[in-house]
NUZA-748218 format. One record per residue: x, y, z of N, C-alpha, C in turn. Coordinates in steps of 0.02 Angstrom, whole numbers, plus 50000, padded with zeros to 5 digits. Example, Ala and Ser with C-alpha at 12.3 -4.5 7.8 and 13.67 -1.06 7.14 Angstrom:
BEGIN
506604971650390506154977550390506604983550390506424988850354506844994750357506455000250394
// end
This chain:
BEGIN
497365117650579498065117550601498465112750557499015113550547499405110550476499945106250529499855101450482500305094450531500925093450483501445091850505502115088450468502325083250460502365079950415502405073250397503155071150363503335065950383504045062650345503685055450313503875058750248503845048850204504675047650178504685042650174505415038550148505105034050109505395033950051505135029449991505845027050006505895016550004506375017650027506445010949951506635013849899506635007449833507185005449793507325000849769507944996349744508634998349721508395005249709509275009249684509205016649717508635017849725508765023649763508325026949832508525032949873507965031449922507865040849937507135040449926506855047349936506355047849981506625055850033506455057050085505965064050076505505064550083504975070050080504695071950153504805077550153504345082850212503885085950179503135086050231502905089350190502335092250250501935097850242501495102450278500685099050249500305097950276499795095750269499195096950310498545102450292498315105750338497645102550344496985106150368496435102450382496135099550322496245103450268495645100950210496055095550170496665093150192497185088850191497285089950102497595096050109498005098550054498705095450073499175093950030499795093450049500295098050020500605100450050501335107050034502045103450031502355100849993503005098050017503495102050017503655101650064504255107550090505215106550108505195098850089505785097350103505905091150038506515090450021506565083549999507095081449995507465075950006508285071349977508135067249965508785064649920508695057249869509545056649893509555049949905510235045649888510025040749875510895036949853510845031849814510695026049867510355022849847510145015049900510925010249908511045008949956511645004349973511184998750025511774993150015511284989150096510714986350057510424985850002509674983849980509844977149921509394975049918509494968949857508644968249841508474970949773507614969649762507214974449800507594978149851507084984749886507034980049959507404975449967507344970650042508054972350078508314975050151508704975950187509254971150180510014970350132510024963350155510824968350188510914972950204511454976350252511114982750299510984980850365510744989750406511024993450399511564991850398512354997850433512175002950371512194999150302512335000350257511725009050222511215001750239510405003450229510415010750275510395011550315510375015350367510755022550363511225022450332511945027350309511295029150253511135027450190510945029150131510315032450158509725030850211509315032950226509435040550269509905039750315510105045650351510115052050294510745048450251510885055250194510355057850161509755053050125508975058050103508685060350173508785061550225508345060350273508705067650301509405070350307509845075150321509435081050254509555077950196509405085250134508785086850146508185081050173507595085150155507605086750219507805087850283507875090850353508055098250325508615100950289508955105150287508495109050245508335106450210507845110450151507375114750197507175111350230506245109450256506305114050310506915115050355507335117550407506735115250463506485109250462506055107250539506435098750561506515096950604506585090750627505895086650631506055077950639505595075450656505465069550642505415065850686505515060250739505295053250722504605053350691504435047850673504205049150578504155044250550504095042450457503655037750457503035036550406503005032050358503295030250292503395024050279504085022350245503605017550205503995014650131503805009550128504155003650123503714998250079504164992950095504054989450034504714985250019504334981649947503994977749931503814974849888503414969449880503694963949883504174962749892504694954849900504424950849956504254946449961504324942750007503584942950074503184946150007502384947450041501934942549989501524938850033501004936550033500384937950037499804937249981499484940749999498634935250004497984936850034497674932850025497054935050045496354933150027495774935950021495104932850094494824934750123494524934150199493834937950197493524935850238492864939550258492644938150324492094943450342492034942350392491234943550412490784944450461490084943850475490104945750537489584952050549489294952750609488514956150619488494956150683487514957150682487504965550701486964969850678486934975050692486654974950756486634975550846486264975150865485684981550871486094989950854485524995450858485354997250796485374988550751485024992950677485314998550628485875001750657486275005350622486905005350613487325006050568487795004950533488375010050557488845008050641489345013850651489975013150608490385017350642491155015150626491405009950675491095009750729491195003450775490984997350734490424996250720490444989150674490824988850617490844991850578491314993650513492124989750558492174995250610492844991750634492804983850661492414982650696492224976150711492204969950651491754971150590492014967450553492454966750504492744974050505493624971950458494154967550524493984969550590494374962550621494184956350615493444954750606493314947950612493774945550546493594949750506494074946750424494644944250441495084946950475495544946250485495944941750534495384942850571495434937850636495434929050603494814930450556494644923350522495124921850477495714926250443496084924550384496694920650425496714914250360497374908450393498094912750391498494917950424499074921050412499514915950463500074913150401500404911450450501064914550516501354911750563501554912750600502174920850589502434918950553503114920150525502754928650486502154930050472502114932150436501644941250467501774945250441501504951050485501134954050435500374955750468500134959650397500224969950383499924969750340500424974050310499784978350294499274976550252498564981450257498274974850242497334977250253496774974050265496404979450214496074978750153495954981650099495194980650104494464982550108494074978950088493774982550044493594974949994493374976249921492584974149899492304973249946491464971549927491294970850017490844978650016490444978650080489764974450057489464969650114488864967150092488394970350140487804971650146487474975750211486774972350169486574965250241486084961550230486234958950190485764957950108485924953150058486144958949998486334966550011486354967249955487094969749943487534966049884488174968549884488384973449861489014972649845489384978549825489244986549841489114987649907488994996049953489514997549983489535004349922490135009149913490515009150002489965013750043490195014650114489505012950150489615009150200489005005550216488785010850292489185015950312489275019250369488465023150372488435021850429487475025550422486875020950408486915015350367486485010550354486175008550406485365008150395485145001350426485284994550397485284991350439485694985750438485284980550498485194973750470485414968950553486114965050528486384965950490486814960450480487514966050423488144964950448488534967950396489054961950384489294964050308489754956750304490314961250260490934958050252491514961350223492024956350179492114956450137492674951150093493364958050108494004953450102494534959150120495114956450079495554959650050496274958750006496814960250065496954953250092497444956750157497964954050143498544960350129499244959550110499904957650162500034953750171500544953050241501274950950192501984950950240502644952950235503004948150281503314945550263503684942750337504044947350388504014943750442504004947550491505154950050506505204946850477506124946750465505944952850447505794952850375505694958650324505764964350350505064964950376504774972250398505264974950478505604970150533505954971950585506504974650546506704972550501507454973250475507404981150453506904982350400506814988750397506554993650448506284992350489506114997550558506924998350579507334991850591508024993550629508494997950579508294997650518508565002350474508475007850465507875011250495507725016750496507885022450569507555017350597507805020750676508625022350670508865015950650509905018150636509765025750633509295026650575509465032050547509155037650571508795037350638508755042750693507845044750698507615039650654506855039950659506515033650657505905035350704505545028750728505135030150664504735021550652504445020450607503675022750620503265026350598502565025750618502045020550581502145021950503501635016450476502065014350437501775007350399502245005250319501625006250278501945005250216501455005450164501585002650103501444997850080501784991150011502004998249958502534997249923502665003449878502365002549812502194995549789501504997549753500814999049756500675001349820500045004049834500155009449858500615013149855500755021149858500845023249792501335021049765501385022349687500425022849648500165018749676499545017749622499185024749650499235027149723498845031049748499085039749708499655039049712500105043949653499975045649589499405039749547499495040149493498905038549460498475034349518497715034449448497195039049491496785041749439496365044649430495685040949469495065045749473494615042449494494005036849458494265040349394493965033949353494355028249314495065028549326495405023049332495115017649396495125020749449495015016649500494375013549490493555016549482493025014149472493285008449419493215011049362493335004149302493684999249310494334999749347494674994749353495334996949316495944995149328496824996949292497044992049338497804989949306498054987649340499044993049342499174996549395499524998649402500434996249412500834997349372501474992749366502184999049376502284996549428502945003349453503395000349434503955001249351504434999149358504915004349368505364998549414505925001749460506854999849422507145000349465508095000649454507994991349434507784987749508507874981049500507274977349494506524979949508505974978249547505424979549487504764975649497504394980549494503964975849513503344981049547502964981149567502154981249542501684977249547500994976249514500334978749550499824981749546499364981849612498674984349557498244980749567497514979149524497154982849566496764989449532496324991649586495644991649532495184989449570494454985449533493884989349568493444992349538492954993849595493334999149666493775004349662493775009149703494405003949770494564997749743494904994749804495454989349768495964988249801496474983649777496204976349784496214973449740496144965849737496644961049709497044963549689497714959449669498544961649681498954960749707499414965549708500134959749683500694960449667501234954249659501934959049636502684952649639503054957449633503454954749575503654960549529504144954349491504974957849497505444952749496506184954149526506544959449451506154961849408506384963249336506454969849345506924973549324506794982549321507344983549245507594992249263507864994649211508734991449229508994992749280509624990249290509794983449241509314977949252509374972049191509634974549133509324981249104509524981149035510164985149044510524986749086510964987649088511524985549107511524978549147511964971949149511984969449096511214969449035511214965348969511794970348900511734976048936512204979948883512894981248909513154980248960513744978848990514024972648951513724965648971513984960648940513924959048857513464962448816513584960848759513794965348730514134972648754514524976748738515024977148753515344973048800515794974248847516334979448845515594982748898515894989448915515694990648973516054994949027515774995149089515374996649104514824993649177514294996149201513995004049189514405007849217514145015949196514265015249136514525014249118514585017949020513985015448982513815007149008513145003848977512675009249022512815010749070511835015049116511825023349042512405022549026512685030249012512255029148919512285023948914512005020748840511465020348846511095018048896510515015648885510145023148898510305027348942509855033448959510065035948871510595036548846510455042848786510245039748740510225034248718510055029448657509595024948672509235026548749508735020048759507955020448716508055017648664507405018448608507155011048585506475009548585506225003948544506035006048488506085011248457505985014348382506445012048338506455011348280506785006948223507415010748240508085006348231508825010548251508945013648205509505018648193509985020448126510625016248137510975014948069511605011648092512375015248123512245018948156512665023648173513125021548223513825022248228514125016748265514365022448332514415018948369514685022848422515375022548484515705026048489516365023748534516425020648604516445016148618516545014048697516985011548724517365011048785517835008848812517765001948806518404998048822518234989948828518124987148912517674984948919517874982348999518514979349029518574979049071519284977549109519964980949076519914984949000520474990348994519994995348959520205000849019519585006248987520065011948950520675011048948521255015748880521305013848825520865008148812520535007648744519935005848721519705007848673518865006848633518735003748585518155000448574517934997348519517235001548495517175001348425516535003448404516064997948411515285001148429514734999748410514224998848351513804995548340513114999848295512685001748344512225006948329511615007248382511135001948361511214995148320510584992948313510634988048358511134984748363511624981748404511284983248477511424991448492511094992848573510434992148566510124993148503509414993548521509044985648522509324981248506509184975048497509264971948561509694973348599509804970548679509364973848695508994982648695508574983948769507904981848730507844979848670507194977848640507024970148673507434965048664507364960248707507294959248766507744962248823507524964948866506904968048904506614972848864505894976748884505464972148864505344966948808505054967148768504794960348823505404956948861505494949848895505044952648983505214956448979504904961049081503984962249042504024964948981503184966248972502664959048966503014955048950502854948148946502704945249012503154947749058503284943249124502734947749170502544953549156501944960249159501574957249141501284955249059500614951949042500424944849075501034939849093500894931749131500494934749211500844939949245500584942449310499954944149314499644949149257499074951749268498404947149247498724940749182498374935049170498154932649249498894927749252498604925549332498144927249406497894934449390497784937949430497054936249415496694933849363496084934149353495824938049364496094944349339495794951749355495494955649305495804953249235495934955149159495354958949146494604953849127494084958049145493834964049158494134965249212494034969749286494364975249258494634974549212495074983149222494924985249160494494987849155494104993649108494634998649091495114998949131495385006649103496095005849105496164997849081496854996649057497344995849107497904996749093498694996149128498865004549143499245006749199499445010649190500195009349213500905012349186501475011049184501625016449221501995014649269502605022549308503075018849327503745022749363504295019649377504675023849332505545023849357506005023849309506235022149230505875014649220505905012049148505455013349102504735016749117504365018949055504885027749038505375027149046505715033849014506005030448959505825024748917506215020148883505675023448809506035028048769505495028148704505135024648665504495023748667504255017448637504085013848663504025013648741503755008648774503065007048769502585012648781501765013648775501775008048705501845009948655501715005948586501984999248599502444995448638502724989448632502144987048684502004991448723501594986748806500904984948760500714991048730499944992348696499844983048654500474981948605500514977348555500564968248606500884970648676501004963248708500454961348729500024966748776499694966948809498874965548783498864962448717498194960748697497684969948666498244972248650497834981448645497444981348705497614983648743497354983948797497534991248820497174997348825497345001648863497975002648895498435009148873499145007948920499195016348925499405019448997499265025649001500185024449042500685030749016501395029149047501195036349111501215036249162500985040549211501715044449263501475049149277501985054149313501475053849379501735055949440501395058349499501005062749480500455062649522499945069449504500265074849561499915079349534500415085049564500185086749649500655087649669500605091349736500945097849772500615102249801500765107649818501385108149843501895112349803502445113149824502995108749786502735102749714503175098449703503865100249675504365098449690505025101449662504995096649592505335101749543505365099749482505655091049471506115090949525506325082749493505905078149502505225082149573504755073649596504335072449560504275077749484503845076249450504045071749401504725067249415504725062649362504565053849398504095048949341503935045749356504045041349411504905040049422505225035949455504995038449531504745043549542504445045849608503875047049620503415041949592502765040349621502635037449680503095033449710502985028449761503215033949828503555037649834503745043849890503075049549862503015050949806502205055049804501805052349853501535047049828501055042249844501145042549935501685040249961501585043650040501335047850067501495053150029501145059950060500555061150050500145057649994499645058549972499115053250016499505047550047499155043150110498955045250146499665049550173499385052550244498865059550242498755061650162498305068050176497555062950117497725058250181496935056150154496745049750084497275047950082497085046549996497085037850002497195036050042497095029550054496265025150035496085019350049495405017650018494845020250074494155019350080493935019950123493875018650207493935013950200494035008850255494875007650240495355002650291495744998150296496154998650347496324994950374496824989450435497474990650403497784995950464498634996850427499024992350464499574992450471500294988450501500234989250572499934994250598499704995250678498974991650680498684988150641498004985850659497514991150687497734996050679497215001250674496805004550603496325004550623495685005450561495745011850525495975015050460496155020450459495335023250420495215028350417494545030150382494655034650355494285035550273494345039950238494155047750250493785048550297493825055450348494335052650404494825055050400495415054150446495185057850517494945060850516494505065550576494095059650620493865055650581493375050550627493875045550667494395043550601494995036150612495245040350681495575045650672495995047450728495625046250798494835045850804494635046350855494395039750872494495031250833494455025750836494705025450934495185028550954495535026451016494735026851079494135031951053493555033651100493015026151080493165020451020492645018950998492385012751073493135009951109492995005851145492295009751228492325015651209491795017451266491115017351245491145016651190490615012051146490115005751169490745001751177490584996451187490224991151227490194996351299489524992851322488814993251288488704998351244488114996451220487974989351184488364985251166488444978151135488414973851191488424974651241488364969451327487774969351344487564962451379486914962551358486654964351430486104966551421485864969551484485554964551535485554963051583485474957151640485414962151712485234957551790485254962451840486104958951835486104964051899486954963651912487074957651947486624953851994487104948352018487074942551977487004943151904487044937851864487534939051805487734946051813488124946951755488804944751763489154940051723489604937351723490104942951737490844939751762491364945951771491654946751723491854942951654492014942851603491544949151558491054953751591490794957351538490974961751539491434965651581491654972851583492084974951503491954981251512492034984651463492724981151435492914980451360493534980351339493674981251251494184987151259494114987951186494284980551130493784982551089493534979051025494104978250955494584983650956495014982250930495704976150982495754974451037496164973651050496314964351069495674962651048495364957151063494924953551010494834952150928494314950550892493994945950923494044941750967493724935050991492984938451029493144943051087492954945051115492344950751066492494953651025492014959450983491694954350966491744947150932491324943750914490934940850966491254937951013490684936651067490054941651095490534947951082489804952451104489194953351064489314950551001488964952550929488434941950968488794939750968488354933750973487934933351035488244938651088487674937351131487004943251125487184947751079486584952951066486084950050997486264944450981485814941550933485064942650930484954940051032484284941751036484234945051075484404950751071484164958051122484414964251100484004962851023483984970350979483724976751022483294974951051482724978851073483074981251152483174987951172483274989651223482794990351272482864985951331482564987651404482234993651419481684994051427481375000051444481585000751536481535005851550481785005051647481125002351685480315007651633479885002451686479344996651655479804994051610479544985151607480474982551600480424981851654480784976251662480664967951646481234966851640480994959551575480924953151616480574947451582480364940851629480934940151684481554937451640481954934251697482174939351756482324946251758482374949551806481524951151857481244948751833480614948351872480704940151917480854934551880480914929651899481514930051941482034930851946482674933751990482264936852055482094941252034481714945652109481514942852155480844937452138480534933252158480824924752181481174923152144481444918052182481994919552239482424925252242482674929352290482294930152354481674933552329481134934152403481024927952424480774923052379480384915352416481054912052456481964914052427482194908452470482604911152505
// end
């Protein structure tokens, strides 16, 4: 049965709304789409609703009309501004020896439970990047294992909590509840690398209008993610003021003449700013010398990020570039030369059923990348914005809501007039304190109760009962 999905990519200059049909074998069909221009935003962060909200409605109206279905709730994303991100683990005991999705879920909460997030701050996903099962690491999916012991390291990305309300109230304005978020450089990356990008290691860089965005995927999982405030718009404030010529006329320059290839001296006509009934000539070496400094200054501020990241190593399969600004000619060869020769691949969305010709250009990886979440494409494991466990068979995750009837098997078995009242059943997601207490009191009572040997102390119970 084919489900309908709304994503809103919601990023620094512009905001795209995708419908799309998505059936069991989680093919995706996109069947609707609008783009308007972003108002209300500063860096891809809400800093007007009214505003925000109007711009979202209008992509949110075209791809309705297209798509001709309504519908009610979106995953959206969100930017990387003003997110924190930081690394956790966690430990628990197998008590039946085997490896469910209940423990799996159990210890991506302990991770989490145990990570210092402060107050102010809401997380955003729970990533994990090295399953340990017993002493041996790095296992791909630990689901099925024998096991007495599973352990988890996790990349857990959180947002402030201003942030993320501001954008839910911006969306609802706009006549739909929020269902999940999703960082828009970890949709973009899901849009765009390959499966042996991901094994080897890349580090994925969405440049945007004002933004861009970083996210290191190492080993099949994100381990680094950061944001930098730099996009293509810069080079077009930088050619406004040292051309002075107006805003559009510099965006209008930089799209037909935007080249890092050696210039010609060819001069060209432009209005003057503040009197546009008259012009001054140009050279193009002139333009090409501002967006060369420019690009040349954001790939730099690209190579200091991915240094810091202590990831460098790790990525076997290079950088990969998407976004709006690798449409800049010459970029691949300038990144290749900053970047230590290092692998540089400039990437488009991979394709999806039904894509309309414009979503196949780079700048719409991060609205790909949504649709491609929800039909599955997310990591194995991870903890979304609802603190619910999503799983790479989405068929199992959806049924996480049955895992708490589970859970008495983790209670330890005793007669009844000794069992504390604190032991009744209670789901395991809703409580980490509690999943861990049940894990510490099955430490020693791997072994299930047979009905006819009953164990010392319920023999001793019996008997001191009769004598008094």
């Amino acid at each position: 049965m084919k489900r309908t999905v709304l994503a809103i990519d919601i990023g620094s200059t512009k905001i795209c709304a995708l419908i799309a049909e998505i059936d069991d074998d989680n093919n995706a069909q996109i069947i609707g789409a609008g783009i308007a221009k972003a108002q209300g935003l500063r860096k891809g962060s809400i800093t007007n609703i009214e505003l925000a909200s109007k711009s979202i409605k209008s992509a949110l109206n075209d791809a309705k009309r297209v798509a001709g279905t309504e519908l009610r709730s979106a995953i959206v994303t969100i930017s990387g501004a003003y997110t924190k991100s930081l690394n956790s683990s966690g430990i628990v005991n197998i008590p039946n020896k085997e490896i469910t999705l209940n423990e799996i879920q159990r210890v991506m909460h302990t991770s989490l439970y145990n990570a210092n997030i402060p107050n102010e701050f809401e997380v955003l996903h729970a990533l994990p990047y090295n399953f340990k099962v017993d002493d041996q690491d790095f296992i791909e999916d630990p689901l099925g294992m024998n096991a007495a012991r599973l352990e988890v390291e996790t990349h857990i990305i959180t947002t402030q909590k201003s942030n993320l309300n501001n954008l839910r109230k911006a969306v609802k304005a706009a006549g739909v509840e929020v269902e999940s978020v999703v960082l828009s450089g970890y949709a973009s990356a899901i849009a765009v690398l390959n499966a042996d990008e991901k094994e080897l290691g890349a580090a994925v860089v969405d440049m945007g209008g004002n933004t861009s965005n970083i996210v290191i995927h190492s080993g099949h999982a994100i381990r680094y993610n950061d944001f930098l405030g730099v996009g293509s718009n810069h080079i077009t404030n930088d050619l406004s003021m040292a051309l002075h010529t107006p805003l559009h006329t510099a965006d209008n320059v930089k799209i037909t003449y935007g080249s890092l290839y050696a210039p010609s001296n060819d001069l060209i006509e432009l209005p003057v700013i503040g009197d546009e009934t008259s012009s001054h000539e140009v050279s193009l070496e002139v333009v090409h010398n501002v967006i060369y400094a420019r690009v040349e200054e954001t790939l730099m501020i690209i190579a200091q990020s991915i240094e810091k990241s202590g990831l460098k190593e790790h990525m076997g399969a290079g950088v990969v570039l998407t976004g709006g600004f690798t449409k800049i000619e010459g970029l691949r060869e300038l990144a290749v030369a900053i970047l230590d020769n290092m692998p540089v691949r400039l990437a488009k969305p991979t394709d999806v059923g039904g894509l309309f010709d414009t979503l196949r250009d780079p700048s719409y990886s991060g609205a790909v990348g949504l649709i491609k979440y929800l039909a599955d494409g997310y990591t194995a494991y991870e903890i979304d914005v609802n603190r619910r466990m999503r799983h790479a068979g989405e068929e199992s995750a959806t049924h996480t809501g049955s895992l708490p009837e589970e859970a008495p098997k983790f209670e330890p078995i005793a007669p009844a007039s000794s069992t504390p009242t604190s032991a009744a059943p209670t789901p395991p997601v809703k409580d980490e304190k509690i999943a861990e207490s049940a894990t510490m009191v099955n430490i020693g009572s791997n072994k299930p109760v047979q009905d006819d040997q009953p164990n010392p102390i319920s023999k001793f119970w019996n008997w001191a009962t009769q004598l008094f």
